[in-house]
MIGU-188111 format. One record per residue (C-alpha): residue number from 1; residue in one letter; x, z, y. Coordinates in Angstrom, 3 decimals. Example, Ala and Ser with C-alpha at 12.3 -4.5 7.8 and 13.67 -1.06 7.14 Angstrom:
BEGIN
<k->1, r->a, px->12.300, pz->7.800, py->-4.500>;
<k->2, r->s, px->13.670, pz->7.140, py->-1.060>;
//
This chain:
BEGIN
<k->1, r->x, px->93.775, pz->-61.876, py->17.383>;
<k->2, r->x, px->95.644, pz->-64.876, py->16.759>;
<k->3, r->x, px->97.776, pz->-63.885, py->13.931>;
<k->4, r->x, px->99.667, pz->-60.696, py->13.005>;
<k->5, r->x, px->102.847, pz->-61.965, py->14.834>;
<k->6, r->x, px->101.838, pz->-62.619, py->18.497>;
<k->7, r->x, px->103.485, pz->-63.208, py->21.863>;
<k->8, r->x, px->99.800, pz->-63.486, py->23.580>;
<k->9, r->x, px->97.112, pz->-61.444, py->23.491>;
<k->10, r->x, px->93.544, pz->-63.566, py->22.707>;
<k->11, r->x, px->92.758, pz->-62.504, py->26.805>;
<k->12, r->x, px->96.334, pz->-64.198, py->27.837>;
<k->13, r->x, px->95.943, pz->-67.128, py->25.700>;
<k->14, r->x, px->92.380, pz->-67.987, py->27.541>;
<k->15, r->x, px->93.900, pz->-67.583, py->30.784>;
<k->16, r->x, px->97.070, pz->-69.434, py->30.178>;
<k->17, r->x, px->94.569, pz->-72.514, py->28.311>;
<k->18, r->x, px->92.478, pz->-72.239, py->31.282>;
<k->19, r->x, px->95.115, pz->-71.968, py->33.809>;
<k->20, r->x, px->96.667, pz->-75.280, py->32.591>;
<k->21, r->x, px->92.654, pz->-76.685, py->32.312>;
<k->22, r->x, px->92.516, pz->-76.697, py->35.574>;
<k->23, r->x, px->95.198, pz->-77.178, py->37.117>;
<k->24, r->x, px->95.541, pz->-79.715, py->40.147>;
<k->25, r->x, px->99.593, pz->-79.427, py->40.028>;
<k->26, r->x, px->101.676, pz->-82.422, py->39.299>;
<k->27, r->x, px->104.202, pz->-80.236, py->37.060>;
<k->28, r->x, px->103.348, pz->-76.970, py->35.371>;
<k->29, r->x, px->105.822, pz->-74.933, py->34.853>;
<k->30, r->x, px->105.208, pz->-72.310, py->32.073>;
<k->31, r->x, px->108.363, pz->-69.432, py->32.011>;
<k->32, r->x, px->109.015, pz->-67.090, py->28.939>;
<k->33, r->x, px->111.913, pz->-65.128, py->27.721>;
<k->34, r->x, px->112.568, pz->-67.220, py->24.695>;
<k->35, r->x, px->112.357, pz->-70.507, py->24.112>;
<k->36, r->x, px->109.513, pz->-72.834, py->23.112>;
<k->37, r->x, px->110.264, pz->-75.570, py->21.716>;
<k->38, r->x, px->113.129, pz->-75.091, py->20.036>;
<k->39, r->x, px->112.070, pz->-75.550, py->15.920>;
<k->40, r->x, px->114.573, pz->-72.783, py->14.848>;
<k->41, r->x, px->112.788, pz->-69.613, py->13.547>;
<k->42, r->x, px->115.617, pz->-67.274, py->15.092>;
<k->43, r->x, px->115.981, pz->-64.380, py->17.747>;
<k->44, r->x, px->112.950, pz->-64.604, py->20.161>;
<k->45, r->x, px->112.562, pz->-68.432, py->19.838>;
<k->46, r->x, px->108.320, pz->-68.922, py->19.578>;
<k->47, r->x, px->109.075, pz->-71.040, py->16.029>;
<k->48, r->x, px->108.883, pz->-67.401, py->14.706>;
<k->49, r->x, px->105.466, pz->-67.225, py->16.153>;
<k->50, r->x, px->104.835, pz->-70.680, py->14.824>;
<k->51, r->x, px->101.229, pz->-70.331, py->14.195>;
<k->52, r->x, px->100.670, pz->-69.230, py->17.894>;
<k->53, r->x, px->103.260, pz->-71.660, py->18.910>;
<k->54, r->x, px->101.077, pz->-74.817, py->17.341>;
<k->55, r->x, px->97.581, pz->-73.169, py->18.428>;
<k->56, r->x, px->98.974, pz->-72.963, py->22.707>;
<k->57, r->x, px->100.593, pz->-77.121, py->20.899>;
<k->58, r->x, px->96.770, pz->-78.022, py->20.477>;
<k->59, r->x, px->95.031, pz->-76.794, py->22.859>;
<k->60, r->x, px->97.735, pz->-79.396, py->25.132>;
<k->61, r->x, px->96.805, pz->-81.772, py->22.919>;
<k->62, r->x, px->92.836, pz->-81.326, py->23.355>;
<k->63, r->x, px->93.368, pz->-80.998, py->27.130>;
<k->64, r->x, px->95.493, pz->-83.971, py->27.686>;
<k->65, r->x, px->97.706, pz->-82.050, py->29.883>;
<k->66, r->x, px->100.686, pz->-83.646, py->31.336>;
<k->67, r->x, px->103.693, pz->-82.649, py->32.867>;
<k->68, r->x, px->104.586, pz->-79.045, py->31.399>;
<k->69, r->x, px->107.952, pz->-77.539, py->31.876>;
<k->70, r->x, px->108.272, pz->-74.503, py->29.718>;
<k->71, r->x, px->111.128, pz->-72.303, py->31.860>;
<k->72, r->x, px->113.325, pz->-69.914, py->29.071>;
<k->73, r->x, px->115.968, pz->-68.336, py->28.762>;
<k->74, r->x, px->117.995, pz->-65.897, py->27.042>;
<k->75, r->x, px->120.181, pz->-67.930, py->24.376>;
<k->76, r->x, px->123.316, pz->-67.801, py->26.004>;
<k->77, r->x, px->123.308, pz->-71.380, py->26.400>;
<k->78, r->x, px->121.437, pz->-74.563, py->27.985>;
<k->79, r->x, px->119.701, pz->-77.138, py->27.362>;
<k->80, r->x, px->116.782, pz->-79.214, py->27.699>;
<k->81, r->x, px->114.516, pz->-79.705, py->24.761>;
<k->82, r->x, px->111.639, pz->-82.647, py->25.106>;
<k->83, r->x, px->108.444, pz->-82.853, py->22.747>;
<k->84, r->x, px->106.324, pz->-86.058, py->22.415>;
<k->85, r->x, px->103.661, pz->-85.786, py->20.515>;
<k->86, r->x, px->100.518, pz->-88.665, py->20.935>;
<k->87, r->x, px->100.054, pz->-88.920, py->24.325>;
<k->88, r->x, px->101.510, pz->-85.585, py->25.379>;
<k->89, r->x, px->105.551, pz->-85.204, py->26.500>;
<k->90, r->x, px->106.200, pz->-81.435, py->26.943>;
<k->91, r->x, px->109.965, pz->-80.456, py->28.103>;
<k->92, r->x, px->111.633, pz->-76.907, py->27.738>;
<k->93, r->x, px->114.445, pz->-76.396, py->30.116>;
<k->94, r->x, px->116.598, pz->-73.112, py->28.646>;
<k->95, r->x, px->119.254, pz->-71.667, py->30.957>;
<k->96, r->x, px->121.787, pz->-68.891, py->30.439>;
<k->97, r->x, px->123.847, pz->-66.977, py->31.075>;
<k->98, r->x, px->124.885, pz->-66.550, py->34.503>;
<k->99, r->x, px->127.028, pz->-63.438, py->33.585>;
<k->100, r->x, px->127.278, pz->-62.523, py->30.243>;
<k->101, r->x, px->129.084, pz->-63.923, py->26.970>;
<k->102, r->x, px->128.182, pz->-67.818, py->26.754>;
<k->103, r->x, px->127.432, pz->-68.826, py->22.793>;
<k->104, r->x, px->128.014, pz->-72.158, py->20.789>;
<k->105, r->x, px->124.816, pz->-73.211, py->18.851>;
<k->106, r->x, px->126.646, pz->-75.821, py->16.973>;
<k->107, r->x, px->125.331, pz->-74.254, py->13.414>;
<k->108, r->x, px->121.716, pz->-74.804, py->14.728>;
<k->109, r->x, px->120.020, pz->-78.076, py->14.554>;
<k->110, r->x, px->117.832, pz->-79.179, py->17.145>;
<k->111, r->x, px->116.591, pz->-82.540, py->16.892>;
<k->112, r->x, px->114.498, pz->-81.747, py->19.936>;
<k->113, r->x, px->117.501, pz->-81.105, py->22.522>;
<k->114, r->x, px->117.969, pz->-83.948, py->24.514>;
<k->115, r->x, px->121.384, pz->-85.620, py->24.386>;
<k->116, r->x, px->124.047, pz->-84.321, py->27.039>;
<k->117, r->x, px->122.340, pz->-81.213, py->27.727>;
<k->118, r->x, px->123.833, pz->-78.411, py->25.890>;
<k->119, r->x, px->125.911, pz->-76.358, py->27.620>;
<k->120, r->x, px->127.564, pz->-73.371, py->26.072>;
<k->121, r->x, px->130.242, pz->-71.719, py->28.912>;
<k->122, r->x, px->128.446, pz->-69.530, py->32.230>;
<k->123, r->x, px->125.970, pz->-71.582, py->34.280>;
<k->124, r->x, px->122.780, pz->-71.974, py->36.542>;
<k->125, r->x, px->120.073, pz->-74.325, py->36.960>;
<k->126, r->x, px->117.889, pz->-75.448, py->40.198>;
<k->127, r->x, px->114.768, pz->-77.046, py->40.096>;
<k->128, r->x, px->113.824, pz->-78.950, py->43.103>;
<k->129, r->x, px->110.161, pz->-80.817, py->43.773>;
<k->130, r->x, px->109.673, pz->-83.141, py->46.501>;
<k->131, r->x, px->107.562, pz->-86.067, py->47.627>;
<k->132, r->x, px->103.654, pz->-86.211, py->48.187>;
<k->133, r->x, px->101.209, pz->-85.320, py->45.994>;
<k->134, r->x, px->100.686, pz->-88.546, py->44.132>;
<k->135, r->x, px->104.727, pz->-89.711, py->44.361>;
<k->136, r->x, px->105.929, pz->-85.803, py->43.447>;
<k->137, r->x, px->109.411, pz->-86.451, py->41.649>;
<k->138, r->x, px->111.403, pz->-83.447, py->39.911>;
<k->139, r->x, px->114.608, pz->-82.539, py->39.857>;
<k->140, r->x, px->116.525, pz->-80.144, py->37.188>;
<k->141, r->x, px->120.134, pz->-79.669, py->37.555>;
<k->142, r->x, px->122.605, pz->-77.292, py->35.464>;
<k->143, r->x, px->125.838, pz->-76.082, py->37.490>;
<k->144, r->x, px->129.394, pz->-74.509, py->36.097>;
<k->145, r->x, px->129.346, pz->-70.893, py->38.293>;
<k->146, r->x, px->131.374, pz->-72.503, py->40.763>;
<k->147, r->x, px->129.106, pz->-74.877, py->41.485>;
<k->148, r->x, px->130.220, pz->-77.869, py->40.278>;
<k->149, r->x, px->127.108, pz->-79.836, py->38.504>;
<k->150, r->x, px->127.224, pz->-80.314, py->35.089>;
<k->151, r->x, px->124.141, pz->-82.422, py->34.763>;
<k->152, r->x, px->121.349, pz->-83.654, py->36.462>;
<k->153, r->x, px->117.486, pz->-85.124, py->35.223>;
<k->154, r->x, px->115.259, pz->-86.616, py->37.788>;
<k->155, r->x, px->111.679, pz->-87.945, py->37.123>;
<k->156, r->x, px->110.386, pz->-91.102, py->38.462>;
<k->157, r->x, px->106.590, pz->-91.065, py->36.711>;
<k->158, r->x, px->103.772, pz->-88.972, py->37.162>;
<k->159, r->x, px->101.981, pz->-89.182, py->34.246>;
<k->160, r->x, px->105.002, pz->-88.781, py->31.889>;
<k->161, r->x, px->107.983, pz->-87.297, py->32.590>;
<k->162, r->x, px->110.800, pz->-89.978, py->32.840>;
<k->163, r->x, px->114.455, pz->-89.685, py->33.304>;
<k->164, r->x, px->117.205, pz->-91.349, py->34.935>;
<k->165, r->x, px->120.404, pz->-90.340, py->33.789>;
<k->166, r->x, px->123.591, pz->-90.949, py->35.945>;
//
């Protein structure tokens, strides 16, 4: 067990620590309900699961593994959160709603979200991956439900995620 409040089982943390291990994927995209990064201990972010959250945190670290997207949702909002930590830059893209109520999270402070981000009225995101194997560039862009883009990241290194904003 990894403590008494747990998102994993022990078997799902081995396979997702493996999984990433040995991975031959340029990005690795890691989806959950709530979000990851986000340091706020509220609703189903993992900082209420904080000592799981920093175990899944090291075991990145020990593997040197680059290039993870976490995928969330489920905030009624979006935004893109970015972690770098020694060698290691970990990004978690959160996008909601499509349908339902939009909220405001200007009470909570996230020194994590990346500036220009947050959006808090109905939208959707598309992530597109292109290019060979060792040129592989990324593309995450957030859209108003007409489809008008709202913003748009693209990465231009491998190793580390990079972005070129407009």
């Amino acid at each position: 067990m990894i403590s008494p409040r747990q998102i994993l089982g022990e078997k799902q943390f081995q396979w997702l620590v493996n999984s990433l291990a040995y991975s031959k994927a340029t990005f690795k995209f890691i989806a959950m309900g709530g979000q990851f990064l986000n340091p706020n201990p509220i609703f189903e972010n993992y900082a209420t699961y904080l000592e799981e959250k920093n175990k899944i945190l090291s075991a990145i670290q020990d593997l040197k593994v680059k290039n993870i997207i976490f995928l969330t949702g489920d905030r009624h909002f979006t935004e893109l959160n970015f972690l770098k930590e020694k060698d290691i830059s970990i990004y978690d893209l959160t996008v909601s709603p499509l349908t339902s109520k939009p909220y405001s999270p200007d009470s909570e402070k996230n020194p994590l979200r990346v500036e220009k981000t947050l959006v808090d009225k109905r939208n959707f995101g598309t992530i597109s991956i292109s290019g060979k194997r060792n040129e592989r560039k990324l593309v995450l862009q957030i859209f108003d439900v007409y489809g008008k883009e709202l913003w748009k990241k693209e990465s231009f290194q491998i190793l580390d995620l990079v972005w070129n904003d407009p």
